[in-house]
BADREN-487152 format. One line per 4 residues: number of its first residue (from 1); their letters; for each residue x, y negated, z negated of N, C-alpha, C, CB. Coordinates in Angstrom, 1 decimal, always signed. Last residue first. Glycine has a CB too. Example, Ala and Ser with C-alpha at 12.3 -4.5 7.8 and 13.67 -1.06 7.14 Angstrom:
REM residues 2
2	sa	+12.8 +2.2 -7.1 +13.7 +1.1 -7.1 +12.9 +0.0 -7.9 +14.1 +0.6 -5.7 ~ +13.2 +5.7 -7.8 +12.3 +4.5 -7.8 +13.2 +3.3 -7.8 +11.3 +4.5 -9.0
***
This chain:
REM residues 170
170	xxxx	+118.3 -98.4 -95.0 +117.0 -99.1 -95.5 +117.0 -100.4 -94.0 +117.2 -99.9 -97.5 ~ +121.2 -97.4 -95.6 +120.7 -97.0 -94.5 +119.0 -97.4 -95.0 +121.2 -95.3 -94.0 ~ +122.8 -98.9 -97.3 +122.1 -97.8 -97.8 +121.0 -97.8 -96.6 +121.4 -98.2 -99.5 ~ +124.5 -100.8 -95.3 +124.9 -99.6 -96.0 +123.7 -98.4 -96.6 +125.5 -100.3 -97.2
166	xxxx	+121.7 -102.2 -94.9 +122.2 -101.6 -93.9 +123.3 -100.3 -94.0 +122.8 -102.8 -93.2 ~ +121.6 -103.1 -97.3 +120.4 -103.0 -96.7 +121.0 -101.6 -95.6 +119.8 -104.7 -96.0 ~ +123.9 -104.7 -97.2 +124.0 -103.8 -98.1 +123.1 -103.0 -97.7 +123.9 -104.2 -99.3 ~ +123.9 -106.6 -95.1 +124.5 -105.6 -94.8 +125.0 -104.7 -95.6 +125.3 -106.0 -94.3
162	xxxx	+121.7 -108.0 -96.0 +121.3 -107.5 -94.7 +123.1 -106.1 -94.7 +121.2 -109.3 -93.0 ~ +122.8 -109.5 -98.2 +121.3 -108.3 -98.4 +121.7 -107.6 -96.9 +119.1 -109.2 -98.5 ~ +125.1 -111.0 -98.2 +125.5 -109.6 -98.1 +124.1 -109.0 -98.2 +126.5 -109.0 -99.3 ~ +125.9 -114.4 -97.3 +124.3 -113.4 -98.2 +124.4 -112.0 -97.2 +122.0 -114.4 -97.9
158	xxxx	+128.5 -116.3 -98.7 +127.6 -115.2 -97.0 +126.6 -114.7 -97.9 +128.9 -113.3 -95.9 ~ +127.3 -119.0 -100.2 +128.0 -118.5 -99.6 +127.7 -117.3 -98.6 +128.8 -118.5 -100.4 ~ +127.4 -122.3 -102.0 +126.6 -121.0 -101.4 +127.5 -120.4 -100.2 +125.0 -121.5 -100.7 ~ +127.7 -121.8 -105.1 +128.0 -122.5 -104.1 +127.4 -121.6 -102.9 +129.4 -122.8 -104.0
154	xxxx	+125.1 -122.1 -108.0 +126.0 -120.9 -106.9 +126.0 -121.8 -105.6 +125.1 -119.0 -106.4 ~ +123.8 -122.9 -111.1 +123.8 -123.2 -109.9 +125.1 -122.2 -109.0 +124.1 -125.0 -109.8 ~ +122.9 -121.5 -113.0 +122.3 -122.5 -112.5 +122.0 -122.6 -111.5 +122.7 -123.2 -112.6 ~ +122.6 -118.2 -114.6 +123.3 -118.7 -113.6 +122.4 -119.8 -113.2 +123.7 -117.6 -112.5
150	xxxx	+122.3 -117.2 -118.2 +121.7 -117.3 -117.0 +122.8 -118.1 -115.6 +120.4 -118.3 -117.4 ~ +122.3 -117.2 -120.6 +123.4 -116.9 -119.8 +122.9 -116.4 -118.6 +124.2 -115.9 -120.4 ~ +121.1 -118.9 -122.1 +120.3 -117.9 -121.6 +121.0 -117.0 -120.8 +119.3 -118.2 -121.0 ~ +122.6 -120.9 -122.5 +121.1 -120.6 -123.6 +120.7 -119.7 -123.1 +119.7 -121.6 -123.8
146	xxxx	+124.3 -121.3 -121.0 +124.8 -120.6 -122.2 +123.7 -120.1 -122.9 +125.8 -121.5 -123.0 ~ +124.3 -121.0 -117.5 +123.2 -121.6 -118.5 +123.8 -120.8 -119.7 +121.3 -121.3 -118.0 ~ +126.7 -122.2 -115.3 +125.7 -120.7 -116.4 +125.6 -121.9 -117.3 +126.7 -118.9 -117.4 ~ +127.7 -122.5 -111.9 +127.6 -123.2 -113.5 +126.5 -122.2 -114.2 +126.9 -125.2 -113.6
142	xxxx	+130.4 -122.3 -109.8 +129.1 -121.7 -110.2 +129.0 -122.8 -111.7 +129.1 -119.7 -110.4 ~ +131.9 -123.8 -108.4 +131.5 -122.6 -107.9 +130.4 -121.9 -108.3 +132.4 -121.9 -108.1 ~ +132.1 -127.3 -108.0 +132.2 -126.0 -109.0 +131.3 -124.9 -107.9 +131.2 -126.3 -111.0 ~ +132.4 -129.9 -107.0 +132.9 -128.7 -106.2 +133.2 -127.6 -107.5 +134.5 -129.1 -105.3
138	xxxx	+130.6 -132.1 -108.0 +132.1 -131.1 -108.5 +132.4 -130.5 -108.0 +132.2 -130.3 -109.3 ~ +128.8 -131.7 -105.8 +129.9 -133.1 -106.0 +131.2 -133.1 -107.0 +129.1 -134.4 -106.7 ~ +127.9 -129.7 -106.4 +128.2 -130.1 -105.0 +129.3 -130.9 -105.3 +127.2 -130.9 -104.2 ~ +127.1 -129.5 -109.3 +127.8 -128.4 -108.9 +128.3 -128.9 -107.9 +127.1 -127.2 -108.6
134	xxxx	+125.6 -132.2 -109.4 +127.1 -131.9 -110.1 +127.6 -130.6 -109.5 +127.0 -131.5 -111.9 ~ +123.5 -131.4 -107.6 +124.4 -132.3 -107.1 +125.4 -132.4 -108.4 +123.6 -133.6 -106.7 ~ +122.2 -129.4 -109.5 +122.6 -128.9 -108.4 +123.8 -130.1 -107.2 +121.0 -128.3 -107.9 ~ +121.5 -130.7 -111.6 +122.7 -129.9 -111.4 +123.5 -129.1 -110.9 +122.7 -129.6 -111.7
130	xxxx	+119.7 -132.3 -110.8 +121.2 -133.1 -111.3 +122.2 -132.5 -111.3 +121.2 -133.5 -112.6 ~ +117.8 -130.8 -109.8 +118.7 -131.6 -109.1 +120.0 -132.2 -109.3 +118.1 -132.5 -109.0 ~ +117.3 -129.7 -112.3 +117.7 -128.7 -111.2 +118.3 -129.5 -110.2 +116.4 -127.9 -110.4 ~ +116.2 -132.2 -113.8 +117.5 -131.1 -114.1 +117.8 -130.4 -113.2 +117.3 -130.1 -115.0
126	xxxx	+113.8 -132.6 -112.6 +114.9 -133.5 -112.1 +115.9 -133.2 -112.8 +114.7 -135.0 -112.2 ~ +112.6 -129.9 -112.5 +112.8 -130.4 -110.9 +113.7 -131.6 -111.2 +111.3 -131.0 -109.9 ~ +111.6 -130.7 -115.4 +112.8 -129.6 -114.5 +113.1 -129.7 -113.4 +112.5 -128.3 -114.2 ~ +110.6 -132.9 -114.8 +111.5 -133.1 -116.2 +112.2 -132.5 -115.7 +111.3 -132.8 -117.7
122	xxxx	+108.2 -132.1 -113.5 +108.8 -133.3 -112.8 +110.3 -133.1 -113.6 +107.8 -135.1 -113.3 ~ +107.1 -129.9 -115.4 +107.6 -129.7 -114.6 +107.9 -130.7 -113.8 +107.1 -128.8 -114.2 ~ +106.0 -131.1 -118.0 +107.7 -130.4 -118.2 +107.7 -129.9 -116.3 +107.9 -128.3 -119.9 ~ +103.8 -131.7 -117.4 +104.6 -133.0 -117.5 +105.9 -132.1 -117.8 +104.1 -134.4 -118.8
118	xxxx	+102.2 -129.6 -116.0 +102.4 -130.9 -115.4 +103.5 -131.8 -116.0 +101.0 -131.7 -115.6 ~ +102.5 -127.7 -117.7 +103.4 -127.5 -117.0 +103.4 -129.0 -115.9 +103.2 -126.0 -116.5 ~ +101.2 -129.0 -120.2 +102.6 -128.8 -120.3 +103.3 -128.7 -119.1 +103.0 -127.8 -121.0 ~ +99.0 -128.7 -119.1 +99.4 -130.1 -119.8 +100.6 -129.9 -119.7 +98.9 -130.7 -121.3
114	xxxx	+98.4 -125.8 -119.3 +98.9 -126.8 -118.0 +98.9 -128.1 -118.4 +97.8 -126.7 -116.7 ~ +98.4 -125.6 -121.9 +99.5 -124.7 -121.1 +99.7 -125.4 -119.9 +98.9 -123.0 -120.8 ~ +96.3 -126.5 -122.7 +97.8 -127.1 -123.4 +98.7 -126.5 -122.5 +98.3 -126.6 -125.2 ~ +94.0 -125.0 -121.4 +94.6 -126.4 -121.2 +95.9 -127.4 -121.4 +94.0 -126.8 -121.5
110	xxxx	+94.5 -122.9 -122.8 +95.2 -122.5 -121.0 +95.0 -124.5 -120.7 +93.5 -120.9 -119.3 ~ +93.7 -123.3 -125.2 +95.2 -122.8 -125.0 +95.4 -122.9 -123.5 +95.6 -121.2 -125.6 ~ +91.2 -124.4 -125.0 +92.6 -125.0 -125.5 +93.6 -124.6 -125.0 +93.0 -124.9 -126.7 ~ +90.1 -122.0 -123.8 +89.9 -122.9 -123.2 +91.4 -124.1 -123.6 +88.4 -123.3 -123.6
106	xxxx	+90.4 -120.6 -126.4 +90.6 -120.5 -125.4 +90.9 -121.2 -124.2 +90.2 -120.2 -125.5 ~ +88.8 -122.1 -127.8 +89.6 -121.9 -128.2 +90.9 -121.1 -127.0 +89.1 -121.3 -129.2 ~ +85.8 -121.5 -126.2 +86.7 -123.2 -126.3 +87.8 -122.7 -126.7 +86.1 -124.7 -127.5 ~ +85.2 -119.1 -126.8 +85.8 -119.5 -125.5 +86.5 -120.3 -125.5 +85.1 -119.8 -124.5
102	xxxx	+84.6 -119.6 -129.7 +86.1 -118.5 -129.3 +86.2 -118.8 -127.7 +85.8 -116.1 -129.5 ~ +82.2 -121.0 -129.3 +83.8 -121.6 -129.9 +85.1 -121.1 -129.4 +84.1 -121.3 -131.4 ~ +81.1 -119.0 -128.0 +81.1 -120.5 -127.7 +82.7 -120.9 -128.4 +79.6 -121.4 -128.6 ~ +80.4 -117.1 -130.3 +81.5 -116.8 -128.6 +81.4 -118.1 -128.4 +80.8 -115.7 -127.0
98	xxxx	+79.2 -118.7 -131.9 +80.5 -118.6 -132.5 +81.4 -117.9 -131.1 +80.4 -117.5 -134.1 ~ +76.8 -119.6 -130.7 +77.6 -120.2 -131.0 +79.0 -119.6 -131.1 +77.1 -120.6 -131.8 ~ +75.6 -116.4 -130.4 +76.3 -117.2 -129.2 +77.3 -118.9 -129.1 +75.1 -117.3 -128.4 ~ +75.2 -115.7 -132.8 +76.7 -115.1 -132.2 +77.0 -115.9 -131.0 +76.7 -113.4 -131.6
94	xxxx	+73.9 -117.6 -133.4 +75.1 -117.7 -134.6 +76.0 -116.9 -133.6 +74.7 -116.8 -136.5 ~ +71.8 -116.5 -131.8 +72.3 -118.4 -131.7 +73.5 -118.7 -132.6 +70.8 -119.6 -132.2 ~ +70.9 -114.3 -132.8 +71.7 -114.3 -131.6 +72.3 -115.9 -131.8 +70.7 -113.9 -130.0 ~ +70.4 -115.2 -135.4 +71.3 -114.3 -135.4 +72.1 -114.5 -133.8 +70.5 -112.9 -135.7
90	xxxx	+67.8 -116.3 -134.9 +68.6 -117.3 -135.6 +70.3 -116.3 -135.7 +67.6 -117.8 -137.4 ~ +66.3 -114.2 -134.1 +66.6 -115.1 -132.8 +67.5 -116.3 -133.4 +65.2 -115.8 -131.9 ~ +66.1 -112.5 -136.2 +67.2 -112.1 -134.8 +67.0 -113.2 -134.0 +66.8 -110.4 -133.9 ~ +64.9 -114.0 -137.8 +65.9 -113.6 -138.0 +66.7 -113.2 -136.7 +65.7 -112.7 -138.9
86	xxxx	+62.6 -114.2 -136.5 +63.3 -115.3 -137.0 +64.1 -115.0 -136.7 +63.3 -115.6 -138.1 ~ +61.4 -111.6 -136.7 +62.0 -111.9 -134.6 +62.5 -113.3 -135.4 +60.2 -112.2 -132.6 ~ +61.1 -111.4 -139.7 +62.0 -110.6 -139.0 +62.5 -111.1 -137.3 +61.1 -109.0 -139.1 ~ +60.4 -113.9 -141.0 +60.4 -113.2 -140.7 +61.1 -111.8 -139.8 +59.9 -113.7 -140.6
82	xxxx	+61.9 -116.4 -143.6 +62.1 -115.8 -142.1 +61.1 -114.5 -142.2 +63.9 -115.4 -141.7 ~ +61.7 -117.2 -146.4 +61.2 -117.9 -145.5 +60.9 -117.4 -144.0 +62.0 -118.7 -145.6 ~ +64.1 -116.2 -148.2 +63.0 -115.1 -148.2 +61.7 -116.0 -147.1 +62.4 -114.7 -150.1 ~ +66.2 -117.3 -149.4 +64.2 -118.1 -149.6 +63.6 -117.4 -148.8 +63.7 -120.0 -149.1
78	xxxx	+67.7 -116.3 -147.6 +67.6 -116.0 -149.5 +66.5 -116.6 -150.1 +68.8 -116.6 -150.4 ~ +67.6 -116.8 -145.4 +66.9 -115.9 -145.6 +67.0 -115.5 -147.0 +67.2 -115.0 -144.8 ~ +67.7 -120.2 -145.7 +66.4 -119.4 -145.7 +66.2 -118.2 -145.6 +65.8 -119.6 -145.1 ~ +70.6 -119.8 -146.5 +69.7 -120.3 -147.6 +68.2 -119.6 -146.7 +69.9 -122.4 -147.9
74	xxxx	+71.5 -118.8 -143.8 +71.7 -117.9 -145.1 +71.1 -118.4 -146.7 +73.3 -117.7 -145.2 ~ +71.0 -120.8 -141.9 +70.7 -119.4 -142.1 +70.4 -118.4 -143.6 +71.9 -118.9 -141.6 ~ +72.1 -123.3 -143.5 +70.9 -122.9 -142.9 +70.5 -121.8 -143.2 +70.8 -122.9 -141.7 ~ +75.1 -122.0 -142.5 +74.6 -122.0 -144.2 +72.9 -122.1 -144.2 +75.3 -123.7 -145.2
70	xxxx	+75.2 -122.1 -140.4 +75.1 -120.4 -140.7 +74.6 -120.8 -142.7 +77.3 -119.2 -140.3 ~ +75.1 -124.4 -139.5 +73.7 -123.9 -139.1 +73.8 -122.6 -139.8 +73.4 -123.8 -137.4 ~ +77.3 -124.8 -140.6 +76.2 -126.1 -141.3 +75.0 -125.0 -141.2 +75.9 -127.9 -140.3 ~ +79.3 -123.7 -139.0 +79.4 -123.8 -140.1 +78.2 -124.7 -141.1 +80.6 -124.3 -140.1
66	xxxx	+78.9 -124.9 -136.6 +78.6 -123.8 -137.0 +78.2 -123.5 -138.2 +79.4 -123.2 -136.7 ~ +79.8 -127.7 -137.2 +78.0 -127.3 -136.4 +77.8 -125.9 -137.1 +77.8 -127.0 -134.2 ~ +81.9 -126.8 -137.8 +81.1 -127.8 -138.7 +79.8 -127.6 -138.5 +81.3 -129.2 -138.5 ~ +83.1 -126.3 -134.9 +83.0 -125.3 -136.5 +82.2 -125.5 -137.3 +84.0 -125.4 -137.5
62	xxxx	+82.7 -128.6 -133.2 +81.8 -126.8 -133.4 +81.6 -126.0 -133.9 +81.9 -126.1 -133.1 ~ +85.0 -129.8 -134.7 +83.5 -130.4 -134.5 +82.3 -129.2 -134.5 +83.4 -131.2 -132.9 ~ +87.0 -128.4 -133.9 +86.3 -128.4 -135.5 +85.4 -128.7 -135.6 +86.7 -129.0 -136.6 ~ +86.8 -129.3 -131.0 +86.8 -127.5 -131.5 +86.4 -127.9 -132.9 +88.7 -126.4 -131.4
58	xxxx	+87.1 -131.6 -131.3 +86.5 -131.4 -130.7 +85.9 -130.0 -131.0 +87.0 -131.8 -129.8 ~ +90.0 -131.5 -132.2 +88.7 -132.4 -133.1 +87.6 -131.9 -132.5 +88.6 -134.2 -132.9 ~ +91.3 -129.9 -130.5 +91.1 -129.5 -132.1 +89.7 -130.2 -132.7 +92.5 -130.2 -133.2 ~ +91.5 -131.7 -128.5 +91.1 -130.7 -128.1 +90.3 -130.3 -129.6 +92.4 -129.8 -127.5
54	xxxx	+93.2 -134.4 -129.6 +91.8 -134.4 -128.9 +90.9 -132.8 -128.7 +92.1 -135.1 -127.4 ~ +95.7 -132.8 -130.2 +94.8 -133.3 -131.3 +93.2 -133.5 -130.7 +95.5 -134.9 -132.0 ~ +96.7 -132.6 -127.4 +96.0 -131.1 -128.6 +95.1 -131.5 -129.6 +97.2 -130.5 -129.7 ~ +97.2 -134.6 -127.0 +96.3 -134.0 -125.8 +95.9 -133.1 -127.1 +97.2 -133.1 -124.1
50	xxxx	+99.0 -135.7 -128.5 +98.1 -136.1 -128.6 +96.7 -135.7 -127.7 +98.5 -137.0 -128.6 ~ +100.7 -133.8 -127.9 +100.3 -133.2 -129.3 +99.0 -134.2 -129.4 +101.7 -133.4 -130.8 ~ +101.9 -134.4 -125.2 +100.8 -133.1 -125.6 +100.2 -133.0 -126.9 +101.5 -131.8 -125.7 ~ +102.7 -136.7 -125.7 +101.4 -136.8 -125.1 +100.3 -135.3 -125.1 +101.8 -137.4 -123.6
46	xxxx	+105.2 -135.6 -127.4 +104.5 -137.1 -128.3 +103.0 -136.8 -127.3 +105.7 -139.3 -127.9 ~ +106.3 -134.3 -125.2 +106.0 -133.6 -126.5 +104.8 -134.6 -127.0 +107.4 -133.4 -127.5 ~ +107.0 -136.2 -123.6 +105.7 -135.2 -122.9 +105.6 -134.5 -124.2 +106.1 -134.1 -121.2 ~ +109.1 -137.5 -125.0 +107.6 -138.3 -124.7 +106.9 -137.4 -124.1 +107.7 -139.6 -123.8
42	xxxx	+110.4 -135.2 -124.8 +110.5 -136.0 -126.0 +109.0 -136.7 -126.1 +111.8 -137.1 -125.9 ~ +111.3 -135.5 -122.3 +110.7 -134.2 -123.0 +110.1 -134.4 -124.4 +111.7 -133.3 -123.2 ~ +112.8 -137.7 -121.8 +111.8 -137.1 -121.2 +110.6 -136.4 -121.9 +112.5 -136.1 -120.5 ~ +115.1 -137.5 -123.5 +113.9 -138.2 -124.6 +112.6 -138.6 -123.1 +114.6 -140.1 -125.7
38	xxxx	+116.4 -134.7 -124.9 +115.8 -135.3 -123.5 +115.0 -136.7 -123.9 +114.7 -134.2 -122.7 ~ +117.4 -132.5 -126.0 +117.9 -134.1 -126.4 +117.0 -135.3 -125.7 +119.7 -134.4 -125.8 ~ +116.0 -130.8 -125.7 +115.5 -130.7 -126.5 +116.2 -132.0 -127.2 +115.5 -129.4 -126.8 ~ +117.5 -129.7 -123.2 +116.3 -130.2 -122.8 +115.4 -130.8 -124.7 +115.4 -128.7 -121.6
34	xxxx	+119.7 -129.7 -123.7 +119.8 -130.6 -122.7 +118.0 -130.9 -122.9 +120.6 -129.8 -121.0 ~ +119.4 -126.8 -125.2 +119.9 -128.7 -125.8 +119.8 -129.9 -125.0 +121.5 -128.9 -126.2 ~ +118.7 -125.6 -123.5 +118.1 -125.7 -124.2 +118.1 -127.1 -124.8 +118.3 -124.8 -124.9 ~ +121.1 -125.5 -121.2 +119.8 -126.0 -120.7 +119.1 -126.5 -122.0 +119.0 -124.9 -120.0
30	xxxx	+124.1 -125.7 -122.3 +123.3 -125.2 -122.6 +121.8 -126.1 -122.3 +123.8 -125.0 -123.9 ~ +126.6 -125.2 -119.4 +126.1 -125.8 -119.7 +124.2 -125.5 -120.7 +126.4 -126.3 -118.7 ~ +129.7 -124.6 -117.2 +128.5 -123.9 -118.4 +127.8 -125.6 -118.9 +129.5 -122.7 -120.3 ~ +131.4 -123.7 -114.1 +131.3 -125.0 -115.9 +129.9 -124.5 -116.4 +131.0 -127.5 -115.6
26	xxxx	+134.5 -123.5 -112.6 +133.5 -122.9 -113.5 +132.9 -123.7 -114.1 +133.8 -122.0 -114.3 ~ +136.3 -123.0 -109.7 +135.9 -123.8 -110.7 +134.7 -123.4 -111.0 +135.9 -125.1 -110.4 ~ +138.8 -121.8 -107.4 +137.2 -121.8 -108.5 +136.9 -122.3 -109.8 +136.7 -120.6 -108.7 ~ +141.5 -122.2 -107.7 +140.7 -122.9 -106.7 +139.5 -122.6 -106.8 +141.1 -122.7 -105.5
22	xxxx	+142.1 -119.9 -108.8 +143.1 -121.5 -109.5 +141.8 -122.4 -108.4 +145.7 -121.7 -108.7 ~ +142.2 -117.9 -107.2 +141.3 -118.1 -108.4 +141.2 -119.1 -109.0 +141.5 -117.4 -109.2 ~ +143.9 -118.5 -105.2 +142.3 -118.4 -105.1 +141.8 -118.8 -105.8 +141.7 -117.4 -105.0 ~ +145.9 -118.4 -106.8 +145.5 -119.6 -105.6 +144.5 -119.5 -105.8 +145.8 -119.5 -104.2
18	xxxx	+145.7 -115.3 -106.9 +146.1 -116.1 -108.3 +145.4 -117.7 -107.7 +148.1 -116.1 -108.8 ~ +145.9 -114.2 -104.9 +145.1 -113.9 -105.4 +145.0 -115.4 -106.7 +145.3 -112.3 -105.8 ~ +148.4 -115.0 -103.5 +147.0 -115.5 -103.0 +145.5 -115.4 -104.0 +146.8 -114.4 -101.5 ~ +150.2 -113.9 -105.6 +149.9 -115.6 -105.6 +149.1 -115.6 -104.7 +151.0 -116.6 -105.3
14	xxxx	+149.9 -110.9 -104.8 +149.5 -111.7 -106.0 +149.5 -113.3 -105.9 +150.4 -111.2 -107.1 ~ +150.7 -111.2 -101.7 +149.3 -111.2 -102.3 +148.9 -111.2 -103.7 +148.6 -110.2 -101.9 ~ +153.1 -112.1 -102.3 +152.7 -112.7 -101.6 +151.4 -112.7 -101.9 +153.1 -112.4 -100.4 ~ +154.1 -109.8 -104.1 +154.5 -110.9 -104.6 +153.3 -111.6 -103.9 +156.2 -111.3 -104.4
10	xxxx	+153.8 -107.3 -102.0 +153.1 -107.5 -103.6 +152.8 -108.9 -103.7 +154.2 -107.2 -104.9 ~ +155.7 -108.2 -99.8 +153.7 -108.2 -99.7 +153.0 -108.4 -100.7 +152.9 -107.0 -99.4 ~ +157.7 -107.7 -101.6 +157.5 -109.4 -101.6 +156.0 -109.2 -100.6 +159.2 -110.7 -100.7 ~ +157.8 -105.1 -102.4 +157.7 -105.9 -103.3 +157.4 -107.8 -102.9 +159.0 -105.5 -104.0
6	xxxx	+157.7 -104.2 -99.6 +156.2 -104.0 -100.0 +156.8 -105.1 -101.6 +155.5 -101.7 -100.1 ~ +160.5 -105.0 -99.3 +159.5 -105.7 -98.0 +158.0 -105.7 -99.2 +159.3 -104.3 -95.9 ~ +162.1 -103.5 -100.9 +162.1 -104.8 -100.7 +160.9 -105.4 -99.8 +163.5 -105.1 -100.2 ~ +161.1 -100.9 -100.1 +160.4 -101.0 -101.3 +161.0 -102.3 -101.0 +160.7 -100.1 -102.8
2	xx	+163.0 -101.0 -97.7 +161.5 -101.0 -97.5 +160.6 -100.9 -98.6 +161.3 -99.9 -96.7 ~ +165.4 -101.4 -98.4 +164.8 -102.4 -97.6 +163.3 -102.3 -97.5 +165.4 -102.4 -96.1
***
């Protein structure tokens, strides 16, 4: 009678377990492709490259300069034309051009960088939404990012910090 009793507690708490599990729902989804079908993303690609092209022309423009004044240079000191305080004051104005450029070049890149995060960040805020109301309105439990196996979205549930915190006496 009494291995009969603990076999149907068995029985009882395996089908709770099993129920349970039958009752979480899972779903994946690859962010990457989501974002690389987008035709969001698509048109903030098409306005960066035309943000970039304006930058470049602008930057080769300085090259050309450069590039004109160092030939200058280097025809009159082969015409032997310069003096010596010439020379170093047509020298500093070749390095301070050419740090000039290397800043602008610079300058590009942290400007493409926030071009981007202005128009890819409305695009993510309205993915995080979408998928955070599929998770709700699906009643999924969780959803993973496959491009990164990352975690989207999580139903929400008790938040164990304070009483792990509390375990490791912290």
């Amino acid at each position: 009678m009494k291995n009969f009793k603990k076999a149907i507690i068995t029985m009882v708490m395996a089908l709770f377990v099993v129920a349970t599990s039958w009752s979480q729902k899972f779903g994946h989804i690859n962010s990457q492709q989501l974002l690389v079908e987008s035709p969001l993303v698509k048109a903030a690609d098409l306005q960066i490259t035309e943000y970039q092209k304006t930058l470049i022309t602008k930057g080769e423009g300085m090259v050309k300069k450069f590039e004109g004044e160092y030939a200058a240079y280097v025809a009159d000191r082969e015409a032997e034309i310069l003096n010596q305080i010439q020379i170093q004051q047509r020298e500093s104005a070749l390095q301070a051009t050419q740090q000039s450029i290397q800043k602008y070049e610079q300058e590009v890149q942290q400007k493409l960088a926030m071009k981007r995060e202005e128009l890819y960040k409305p695009i993510l805020d309205k993915v995080k939404v979408a998928i955070d109301n599929l998770g709700k309105t699906g009643e999924y439990t969780m959803i993973f990012d496959t491009s990164t196996n990352g975690l989207l979205f999580a139903m929400e549930g008790e938040d164990l910090l304070a009483r792990v915190k509390a375990d490791l006496g912290w």
